[in-house]
PQR file of N, CA, C, O and H, with PARSE charges and radii, in Angstrom:
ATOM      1  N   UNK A   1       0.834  -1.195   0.000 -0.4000 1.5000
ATOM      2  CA  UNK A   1       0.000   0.000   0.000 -0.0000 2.0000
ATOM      3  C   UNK A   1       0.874   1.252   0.000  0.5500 1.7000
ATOM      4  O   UNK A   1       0.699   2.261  -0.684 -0.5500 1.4000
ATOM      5  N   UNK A   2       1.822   1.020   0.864 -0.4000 1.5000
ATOM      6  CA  UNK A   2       3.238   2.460   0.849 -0.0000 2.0000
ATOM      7  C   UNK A   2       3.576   2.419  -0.109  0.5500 1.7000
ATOM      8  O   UNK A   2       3.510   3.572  -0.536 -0.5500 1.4000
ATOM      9  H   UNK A   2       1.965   0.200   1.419  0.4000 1.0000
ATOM     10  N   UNK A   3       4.157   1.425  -1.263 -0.4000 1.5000
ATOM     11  CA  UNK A   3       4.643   1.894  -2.312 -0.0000 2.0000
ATOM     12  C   UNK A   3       3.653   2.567  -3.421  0.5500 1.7000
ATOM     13  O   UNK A   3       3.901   3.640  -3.972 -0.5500 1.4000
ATOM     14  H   UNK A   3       4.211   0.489  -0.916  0.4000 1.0000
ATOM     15  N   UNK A   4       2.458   1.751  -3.670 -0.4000 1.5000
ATOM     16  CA  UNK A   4       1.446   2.253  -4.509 -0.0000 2.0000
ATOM     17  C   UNK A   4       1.142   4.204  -4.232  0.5500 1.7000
ATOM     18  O   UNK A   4       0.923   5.020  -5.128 -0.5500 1.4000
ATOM     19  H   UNK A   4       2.257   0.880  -3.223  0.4000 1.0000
ATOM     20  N   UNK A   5       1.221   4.457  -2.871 -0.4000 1.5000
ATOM     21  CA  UNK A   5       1.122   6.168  -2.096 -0.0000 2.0000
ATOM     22  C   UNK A   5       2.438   6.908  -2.616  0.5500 1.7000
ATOM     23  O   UNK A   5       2.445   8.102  -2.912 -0.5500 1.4000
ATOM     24  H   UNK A   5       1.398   3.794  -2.144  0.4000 1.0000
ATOM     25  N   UNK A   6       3.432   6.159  -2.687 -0.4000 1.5000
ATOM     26  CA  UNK A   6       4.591   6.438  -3.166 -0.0000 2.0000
ATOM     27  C   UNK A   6       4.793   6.545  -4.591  0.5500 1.7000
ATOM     28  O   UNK A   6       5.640   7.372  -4.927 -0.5500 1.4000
ATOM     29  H   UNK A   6       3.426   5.188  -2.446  0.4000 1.0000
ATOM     30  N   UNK A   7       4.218   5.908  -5.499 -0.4000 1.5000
ATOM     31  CA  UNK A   7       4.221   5.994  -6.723 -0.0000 2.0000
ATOM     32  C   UNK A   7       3.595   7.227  -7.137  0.5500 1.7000
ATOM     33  O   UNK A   7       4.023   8.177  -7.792 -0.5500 1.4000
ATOM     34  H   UNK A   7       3.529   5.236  -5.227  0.4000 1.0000
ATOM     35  N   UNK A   8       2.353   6.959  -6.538 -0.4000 1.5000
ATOM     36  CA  UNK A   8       1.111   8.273  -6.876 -0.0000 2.0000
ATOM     37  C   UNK A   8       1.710   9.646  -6.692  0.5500 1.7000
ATOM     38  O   UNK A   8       1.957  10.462  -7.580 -0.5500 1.4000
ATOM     39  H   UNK A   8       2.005   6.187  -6.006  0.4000 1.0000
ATOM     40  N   UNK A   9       1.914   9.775  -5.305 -0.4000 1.5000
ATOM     41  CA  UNK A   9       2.869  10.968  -5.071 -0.0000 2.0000
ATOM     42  C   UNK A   9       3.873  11.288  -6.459  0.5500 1.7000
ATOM     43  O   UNK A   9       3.434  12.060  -7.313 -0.5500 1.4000
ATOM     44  H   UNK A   9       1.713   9.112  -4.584  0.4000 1.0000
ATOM     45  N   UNK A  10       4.863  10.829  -6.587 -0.4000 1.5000
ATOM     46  CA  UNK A  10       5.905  11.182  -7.278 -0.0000 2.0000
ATOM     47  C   UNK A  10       5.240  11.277  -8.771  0.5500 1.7000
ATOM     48  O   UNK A  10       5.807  11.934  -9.644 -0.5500 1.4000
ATOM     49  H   UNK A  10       5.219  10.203  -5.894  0.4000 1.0000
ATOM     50  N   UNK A  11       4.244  10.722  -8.975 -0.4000 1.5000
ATOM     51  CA  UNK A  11       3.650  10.773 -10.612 -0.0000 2.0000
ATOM     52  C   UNK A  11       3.027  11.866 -10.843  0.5500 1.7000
ATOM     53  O   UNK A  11       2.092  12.291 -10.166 -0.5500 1.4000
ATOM     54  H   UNK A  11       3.783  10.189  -8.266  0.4000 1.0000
ATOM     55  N   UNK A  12       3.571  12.465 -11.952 -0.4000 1.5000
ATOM     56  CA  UNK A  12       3.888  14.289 -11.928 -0.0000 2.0000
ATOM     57  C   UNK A  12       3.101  14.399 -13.487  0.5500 1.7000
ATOM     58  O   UNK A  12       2.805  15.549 -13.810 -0.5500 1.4000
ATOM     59  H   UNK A  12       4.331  12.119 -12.503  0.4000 1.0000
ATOM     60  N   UNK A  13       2.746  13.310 -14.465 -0.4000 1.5000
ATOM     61  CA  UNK A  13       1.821  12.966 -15.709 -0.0000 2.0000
ATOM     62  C   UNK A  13       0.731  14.027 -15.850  0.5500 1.7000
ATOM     63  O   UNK A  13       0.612  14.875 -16.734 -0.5500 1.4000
ATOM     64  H   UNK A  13       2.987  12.375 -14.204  0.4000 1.0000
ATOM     65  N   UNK A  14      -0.235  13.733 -14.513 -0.4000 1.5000
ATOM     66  CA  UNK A  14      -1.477  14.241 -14.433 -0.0000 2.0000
ATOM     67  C   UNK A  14      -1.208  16.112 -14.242  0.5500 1.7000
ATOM     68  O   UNK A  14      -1.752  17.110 -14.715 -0.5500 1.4000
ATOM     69  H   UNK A  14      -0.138  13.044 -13.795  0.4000 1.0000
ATOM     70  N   UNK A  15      -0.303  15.907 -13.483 -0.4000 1.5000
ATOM     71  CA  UNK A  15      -0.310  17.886 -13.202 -0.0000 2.0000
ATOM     72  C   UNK A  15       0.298  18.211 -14.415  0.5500 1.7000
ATOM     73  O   UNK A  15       0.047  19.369 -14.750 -0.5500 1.4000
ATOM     74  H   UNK A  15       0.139  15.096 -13.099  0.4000 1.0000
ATOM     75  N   UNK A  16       1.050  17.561 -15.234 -0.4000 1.5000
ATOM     76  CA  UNK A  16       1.665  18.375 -16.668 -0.0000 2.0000
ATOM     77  C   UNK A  16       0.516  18.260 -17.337  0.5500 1.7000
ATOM     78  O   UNK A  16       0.501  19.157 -18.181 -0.5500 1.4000
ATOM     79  H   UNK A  16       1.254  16.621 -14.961  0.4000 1.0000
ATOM     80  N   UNK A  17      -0.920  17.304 -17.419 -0.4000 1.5000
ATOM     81  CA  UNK A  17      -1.895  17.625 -18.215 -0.0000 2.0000
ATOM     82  C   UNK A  17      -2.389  18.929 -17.945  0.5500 1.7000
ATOM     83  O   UNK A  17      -2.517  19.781 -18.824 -0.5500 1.4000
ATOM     84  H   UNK A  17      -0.908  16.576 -16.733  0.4000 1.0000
ATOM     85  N   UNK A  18      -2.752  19.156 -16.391 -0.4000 1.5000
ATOM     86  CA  UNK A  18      -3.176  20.215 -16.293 -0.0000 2.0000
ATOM     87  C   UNK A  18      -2.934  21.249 -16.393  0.5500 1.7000
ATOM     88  O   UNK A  18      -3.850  22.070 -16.441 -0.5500 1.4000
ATOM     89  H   UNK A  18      -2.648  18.464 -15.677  0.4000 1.0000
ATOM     90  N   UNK A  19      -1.496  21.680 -16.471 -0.4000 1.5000
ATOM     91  CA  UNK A  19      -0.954  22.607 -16.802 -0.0000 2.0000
ATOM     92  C   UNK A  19      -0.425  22.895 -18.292  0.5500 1.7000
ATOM     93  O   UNK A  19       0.259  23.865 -18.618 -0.5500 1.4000
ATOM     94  H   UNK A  19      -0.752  21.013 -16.432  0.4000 1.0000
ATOM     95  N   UNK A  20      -0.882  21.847 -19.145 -0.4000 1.5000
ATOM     96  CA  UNK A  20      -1.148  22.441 -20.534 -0.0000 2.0000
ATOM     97  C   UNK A  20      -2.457  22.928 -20.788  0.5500 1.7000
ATOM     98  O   UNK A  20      -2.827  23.893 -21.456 -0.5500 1.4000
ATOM     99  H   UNK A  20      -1.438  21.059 -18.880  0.4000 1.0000
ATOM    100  N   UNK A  21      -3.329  21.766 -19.886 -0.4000 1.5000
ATOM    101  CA  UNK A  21      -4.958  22.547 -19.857 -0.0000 2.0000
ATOM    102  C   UNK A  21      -5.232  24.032 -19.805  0.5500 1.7000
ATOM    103  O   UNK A  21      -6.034  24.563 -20.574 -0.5500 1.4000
ATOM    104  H   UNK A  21      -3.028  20.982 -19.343  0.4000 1.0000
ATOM    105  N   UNK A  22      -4.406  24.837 -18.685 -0.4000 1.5000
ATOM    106  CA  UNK A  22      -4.373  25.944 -18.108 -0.0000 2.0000
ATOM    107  C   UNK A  22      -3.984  26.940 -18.950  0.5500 1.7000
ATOM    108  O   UNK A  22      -4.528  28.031 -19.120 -0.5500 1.4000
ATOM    109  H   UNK A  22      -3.755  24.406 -18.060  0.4000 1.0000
ATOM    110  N   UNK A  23      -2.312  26.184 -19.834 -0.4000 1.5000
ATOM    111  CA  UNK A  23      -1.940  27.013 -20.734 -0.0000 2.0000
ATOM    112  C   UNK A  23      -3.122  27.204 -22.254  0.5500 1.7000
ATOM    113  O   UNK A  23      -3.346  28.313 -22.738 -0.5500 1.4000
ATOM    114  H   UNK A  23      -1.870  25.298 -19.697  0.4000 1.0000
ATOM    115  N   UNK A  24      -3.615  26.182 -22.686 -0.4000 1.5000
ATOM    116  CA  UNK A  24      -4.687  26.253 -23.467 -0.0000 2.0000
ATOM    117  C   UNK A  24      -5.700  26.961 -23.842  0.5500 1.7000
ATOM    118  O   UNK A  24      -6.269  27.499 -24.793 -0.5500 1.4000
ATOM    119  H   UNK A  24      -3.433  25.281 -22.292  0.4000 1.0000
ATOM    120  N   UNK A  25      -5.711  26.687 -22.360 -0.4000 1.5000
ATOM    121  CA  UNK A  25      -7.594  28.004 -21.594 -0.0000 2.0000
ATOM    122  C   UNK A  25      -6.933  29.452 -21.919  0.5500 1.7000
ATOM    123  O   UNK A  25      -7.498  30.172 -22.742 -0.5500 1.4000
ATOM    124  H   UNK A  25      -5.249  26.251 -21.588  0.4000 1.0000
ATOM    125  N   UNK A  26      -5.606  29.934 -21.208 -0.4000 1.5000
ATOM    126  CA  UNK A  26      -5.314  30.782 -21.400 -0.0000 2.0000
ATOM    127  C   UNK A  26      -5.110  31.683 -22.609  0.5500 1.7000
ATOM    128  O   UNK A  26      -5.482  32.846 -22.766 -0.5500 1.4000
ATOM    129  H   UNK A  26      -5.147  29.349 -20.539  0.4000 1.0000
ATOM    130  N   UNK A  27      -4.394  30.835 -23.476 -0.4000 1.5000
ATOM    131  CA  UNK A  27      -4.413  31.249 -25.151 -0.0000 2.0000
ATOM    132  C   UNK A  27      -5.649  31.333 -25.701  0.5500 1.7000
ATOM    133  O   UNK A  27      -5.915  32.211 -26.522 -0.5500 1.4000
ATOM    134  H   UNK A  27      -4.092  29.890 -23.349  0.4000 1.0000
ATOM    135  N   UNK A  28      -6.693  30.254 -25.229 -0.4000 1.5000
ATOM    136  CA  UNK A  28      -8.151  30.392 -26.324 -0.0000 2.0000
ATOM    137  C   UNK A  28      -8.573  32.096 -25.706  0.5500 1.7000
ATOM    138  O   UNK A  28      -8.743  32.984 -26.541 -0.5500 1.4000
ATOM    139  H   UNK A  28      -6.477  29.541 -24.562  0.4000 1.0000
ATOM    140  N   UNK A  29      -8.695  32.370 -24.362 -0.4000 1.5000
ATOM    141  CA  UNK A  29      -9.289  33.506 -23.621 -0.0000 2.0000
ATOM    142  C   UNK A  29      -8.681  34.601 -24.494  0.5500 1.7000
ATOM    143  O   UNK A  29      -9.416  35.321 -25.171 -0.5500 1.4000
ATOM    144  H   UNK A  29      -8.556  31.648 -23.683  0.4000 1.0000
ATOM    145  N   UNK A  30      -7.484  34.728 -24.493 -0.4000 1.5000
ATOM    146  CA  UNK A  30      -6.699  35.831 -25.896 -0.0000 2.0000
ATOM    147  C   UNK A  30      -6.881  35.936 -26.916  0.5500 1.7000
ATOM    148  O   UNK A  30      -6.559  36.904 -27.605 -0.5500 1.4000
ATOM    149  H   UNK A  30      -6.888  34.144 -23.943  0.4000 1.0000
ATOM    150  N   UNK A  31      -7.550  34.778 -27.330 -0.4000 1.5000
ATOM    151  CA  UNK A  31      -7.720  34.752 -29.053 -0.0000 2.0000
ATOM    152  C   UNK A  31      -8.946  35.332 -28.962  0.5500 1.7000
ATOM    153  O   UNK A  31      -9.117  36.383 -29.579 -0.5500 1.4000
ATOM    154  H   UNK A  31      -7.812  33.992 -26.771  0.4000 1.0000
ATOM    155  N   UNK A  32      -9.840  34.868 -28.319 -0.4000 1.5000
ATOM    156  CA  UNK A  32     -11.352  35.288 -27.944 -0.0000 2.0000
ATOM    157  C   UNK A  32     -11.559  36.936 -28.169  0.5500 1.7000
ATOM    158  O   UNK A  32     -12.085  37.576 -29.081 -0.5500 1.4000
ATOM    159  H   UNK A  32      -9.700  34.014 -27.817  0.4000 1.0000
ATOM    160  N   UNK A  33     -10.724  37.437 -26.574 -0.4000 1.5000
ATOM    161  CA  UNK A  33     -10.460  38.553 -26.816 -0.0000 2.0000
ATOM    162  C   UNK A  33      -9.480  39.375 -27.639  0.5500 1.7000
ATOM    163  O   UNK A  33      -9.143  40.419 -27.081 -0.5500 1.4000
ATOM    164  H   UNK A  33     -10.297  36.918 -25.834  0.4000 1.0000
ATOM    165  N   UNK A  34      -9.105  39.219 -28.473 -0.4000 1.5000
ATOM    166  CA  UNK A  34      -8.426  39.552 -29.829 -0.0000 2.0000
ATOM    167  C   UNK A  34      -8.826  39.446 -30.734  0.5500 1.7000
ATOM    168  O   UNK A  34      -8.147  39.911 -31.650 -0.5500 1.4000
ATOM    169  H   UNK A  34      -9.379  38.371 -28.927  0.4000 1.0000
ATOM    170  N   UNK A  35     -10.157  38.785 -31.104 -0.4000 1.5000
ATOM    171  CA  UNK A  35     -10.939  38.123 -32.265 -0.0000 2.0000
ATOM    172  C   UNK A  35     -12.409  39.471 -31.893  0.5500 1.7000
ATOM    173  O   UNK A  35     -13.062  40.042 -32.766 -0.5500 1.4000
ATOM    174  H   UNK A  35     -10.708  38.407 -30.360  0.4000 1.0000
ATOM    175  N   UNK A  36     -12.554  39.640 -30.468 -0.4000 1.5000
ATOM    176  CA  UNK A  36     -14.066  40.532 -29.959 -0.0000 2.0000
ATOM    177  C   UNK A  36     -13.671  41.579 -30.490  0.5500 1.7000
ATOM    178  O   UNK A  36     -14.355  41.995 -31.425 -0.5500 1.4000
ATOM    179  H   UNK A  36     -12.023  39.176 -29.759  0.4000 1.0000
ATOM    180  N   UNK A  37     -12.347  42.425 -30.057 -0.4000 1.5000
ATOM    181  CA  UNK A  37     -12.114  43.570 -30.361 -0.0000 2.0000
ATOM    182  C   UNK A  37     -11.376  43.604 -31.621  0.5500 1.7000
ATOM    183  O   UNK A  37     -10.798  44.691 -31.606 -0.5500 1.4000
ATOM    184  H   UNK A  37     -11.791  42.087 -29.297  0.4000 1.0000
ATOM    185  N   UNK A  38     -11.081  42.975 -32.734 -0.4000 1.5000
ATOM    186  CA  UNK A  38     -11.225  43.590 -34.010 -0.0000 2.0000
ATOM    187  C   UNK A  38     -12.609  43.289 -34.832  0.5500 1.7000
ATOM    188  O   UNK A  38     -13.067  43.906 -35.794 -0.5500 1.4000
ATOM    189  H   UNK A  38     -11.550  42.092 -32.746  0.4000 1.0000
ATOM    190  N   UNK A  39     -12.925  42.590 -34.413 -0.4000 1.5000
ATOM    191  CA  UNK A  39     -14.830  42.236 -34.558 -0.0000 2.0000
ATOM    192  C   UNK A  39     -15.224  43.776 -34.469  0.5500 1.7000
ATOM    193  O   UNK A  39     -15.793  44.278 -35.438 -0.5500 1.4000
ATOM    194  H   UNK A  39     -12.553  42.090 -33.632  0.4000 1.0000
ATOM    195  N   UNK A  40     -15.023  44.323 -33.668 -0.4000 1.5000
ATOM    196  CA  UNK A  40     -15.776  45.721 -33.052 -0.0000 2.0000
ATOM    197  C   UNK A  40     -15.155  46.850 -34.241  0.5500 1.7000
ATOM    198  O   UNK A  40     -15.871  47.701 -34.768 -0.5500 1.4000
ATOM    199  H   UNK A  40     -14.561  43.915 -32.881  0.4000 1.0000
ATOM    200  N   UNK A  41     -13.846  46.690 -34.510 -0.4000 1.5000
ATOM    201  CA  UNK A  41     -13.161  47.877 -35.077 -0.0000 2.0000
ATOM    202  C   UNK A  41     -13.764  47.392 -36.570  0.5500 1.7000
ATOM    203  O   UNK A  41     -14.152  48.256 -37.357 -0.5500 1.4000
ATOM    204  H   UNK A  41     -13.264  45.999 -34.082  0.4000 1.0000
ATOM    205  N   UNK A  42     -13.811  46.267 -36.846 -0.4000 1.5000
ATOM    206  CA  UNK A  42     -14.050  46.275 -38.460 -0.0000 2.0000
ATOM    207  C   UNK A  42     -15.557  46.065 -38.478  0.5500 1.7000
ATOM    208  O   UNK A  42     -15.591  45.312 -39.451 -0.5500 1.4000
ATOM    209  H   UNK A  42     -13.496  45.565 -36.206  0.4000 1.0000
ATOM    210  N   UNK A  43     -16.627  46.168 -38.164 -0.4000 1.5000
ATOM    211  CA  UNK A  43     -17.718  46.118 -37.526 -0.0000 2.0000
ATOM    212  C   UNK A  43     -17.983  48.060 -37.510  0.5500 1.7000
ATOM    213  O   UNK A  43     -18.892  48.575 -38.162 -0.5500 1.4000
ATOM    214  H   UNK A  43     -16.600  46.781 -37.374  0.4000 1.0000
ATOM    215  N   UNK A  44     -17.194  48.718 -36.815 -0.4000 1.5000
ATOM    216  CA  UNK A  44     -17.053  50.214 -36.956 -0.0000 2.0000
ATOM    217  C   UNK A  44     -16.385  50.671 -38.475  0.5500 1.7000
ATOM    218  O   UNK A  44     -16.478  51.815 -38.920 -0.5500 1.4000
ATOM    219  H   UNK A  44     -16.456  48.299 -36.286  0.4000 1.0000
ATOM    220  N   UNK A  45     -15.737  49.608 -39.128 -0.4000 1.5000
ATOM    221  CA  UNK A  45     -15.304  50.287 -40.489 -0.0000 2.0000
ATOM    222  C   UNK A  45     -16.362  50.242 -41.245  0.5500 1.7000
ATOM    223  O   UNK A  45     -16.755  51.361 -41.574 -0.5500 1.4000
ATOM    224  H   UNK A  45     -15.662  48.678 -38.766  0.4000 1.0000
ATOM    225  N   UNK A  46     -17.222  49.006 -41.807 -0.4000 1.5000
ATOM    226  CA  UNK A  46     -18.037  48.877 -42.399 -0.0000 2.0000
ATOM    227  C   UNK A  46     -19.207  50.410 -41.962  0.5500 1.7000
ATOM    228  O   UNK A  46     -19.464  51.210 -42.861 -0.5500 1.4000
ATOM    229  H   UNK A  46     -16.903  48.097 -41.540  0.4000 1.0000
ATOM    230  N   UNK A  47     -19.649  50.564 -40.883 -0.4000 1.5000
ATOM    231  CA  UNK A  47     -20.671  51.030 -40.564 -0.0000 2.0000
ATOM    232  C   UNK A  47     -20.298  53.123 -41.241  0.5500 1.7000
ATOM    233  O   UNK A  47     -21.112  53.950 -41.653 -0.5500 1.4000
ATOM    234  H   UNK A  47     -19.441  49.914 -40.152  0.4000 1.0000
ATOM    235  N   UNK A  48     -18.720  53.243 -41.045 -0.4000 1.5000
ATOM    236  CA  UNK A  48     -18.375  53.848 -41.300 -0.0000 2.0000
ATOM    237  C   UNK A  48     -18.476  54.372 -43.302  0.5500 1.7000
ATOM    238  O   UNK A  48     -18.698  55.453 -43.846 -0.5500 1.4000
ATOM    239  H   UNK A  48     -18.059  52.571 -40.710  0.4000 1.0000
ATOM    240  N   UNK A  49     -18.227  53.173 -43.771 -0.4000 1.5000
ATOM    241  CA  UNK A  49     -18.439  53.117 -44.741 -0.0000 2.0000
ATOM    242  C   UNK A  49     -19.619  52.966 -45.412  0.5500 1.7000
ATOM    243  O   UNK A  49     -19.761  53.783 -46.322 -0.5500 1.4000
ATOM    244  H   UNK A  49     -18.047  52.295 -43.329  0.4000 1.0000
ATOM    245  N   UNK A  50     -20.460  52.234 -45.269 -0.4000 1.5000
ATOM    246  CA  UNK A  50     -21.733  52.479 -45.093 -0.0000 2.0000
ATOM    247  C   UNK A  50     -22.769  53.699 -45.129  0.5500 1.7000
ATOM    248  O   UNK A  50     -23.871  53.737 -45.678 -0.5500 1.4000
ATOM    249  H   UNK A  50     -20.344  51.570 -44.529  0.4000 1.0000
ATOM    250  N   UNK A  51     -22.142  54.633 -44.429 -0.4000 1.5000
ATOM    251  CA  UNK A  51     -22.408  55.839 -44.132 -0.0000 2.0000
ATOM    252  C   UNK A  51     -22.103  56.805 -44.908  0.5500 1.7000
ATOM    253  O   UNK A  51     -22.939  57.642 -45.248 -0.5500 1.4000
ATOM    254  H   UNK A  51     -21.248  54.603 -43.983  0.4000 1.0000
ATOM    255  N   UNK A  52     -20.713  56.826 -45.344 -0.4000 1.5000
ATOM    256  CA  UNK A  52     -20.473  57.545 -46.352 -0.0000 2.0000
ATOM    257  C   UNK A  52     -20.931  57.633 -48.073  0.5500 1.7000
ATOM    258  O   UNK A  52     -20.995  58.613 -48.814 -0.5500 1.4000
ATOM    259  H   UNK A  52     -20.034  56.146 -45.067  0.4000 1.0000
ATOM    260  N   UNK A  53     -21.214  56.139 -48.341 -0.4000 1.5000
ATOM    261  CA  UNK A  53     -22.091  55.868 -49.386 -0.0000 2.0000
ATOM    262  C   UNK A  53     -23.437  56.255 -49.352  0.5500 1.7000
ATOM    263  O   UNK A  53     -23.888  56.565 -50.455 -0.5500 1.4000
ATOM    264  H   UNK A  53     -21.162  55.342 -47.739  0.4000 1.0000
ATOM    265  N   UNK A  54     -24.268  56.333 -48.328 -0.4000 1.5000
ATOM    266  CA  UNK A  54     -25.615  56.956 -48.413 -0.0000 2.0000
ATOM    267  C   UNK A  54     -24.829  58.261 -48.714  0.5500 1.7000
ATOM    268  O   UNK A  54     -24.801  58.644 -49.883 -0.5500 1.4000
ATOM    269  H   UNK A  54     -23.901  56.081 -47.432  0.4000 1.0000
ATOM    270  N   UNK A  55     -24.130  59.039 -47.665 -0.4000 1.5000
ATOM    271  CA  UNK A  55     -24.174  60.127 -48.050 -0.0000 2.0000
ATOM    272  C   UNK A  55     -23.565  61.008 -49.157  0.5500 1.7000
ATOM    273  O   UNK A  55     -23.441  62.228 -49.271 -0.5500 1.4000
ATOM    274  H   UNK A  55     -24.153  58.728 -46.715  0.4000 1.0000
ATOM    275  N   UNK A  56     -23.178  59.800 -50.050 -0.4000 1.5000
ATOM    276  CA  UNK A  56     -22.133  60.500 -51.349 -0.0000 2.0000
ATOM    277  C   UNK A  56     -23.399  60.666 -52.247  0.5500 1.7000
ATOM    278  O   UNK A  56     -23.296  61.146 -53.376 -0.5500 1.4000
ATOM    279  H   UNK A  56     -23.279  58.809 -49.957  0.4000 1.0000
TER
END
C-alpha cells in the first residue's frame, strides 16, 4: 500500500496535463479577446463606410 502512495505521489503525468490545460484556456481567452475587439473595429469600419455611401 506504501509503495502504490509512493508511486502516486511522485507521478507528476497528471499535473503536466493540467498545466497544458491551463496554458490552453489561457491562449483560447486571448484569441477570444483579440478576435471581440477587431470584430468591433471592423464592424465600426463597415458602418463607417456604409455611411459615407448613403451620403455621397
Amino acid at each position: 500500500m506504501t509503495k502504490i502512495f509512493k508511486s502516486f505521489v511522485a507521478d507528476e503525468s497528471g499535473a503536466t496535463a493540467i498545466e497544458y490545460g491551463l496554458i490552453a484556456a489561457l491562449i483560447a481567452v486571448g484569441i477570444i479577446g483579440a478576435a471581440k475587439s477587431l470584430g468591433n473595429q471592423v464592424s465600426g469600419t463597415f458602418n463607417n463606410v456604409a455611411t459615407a455611401m448613403k451620403n455621397a
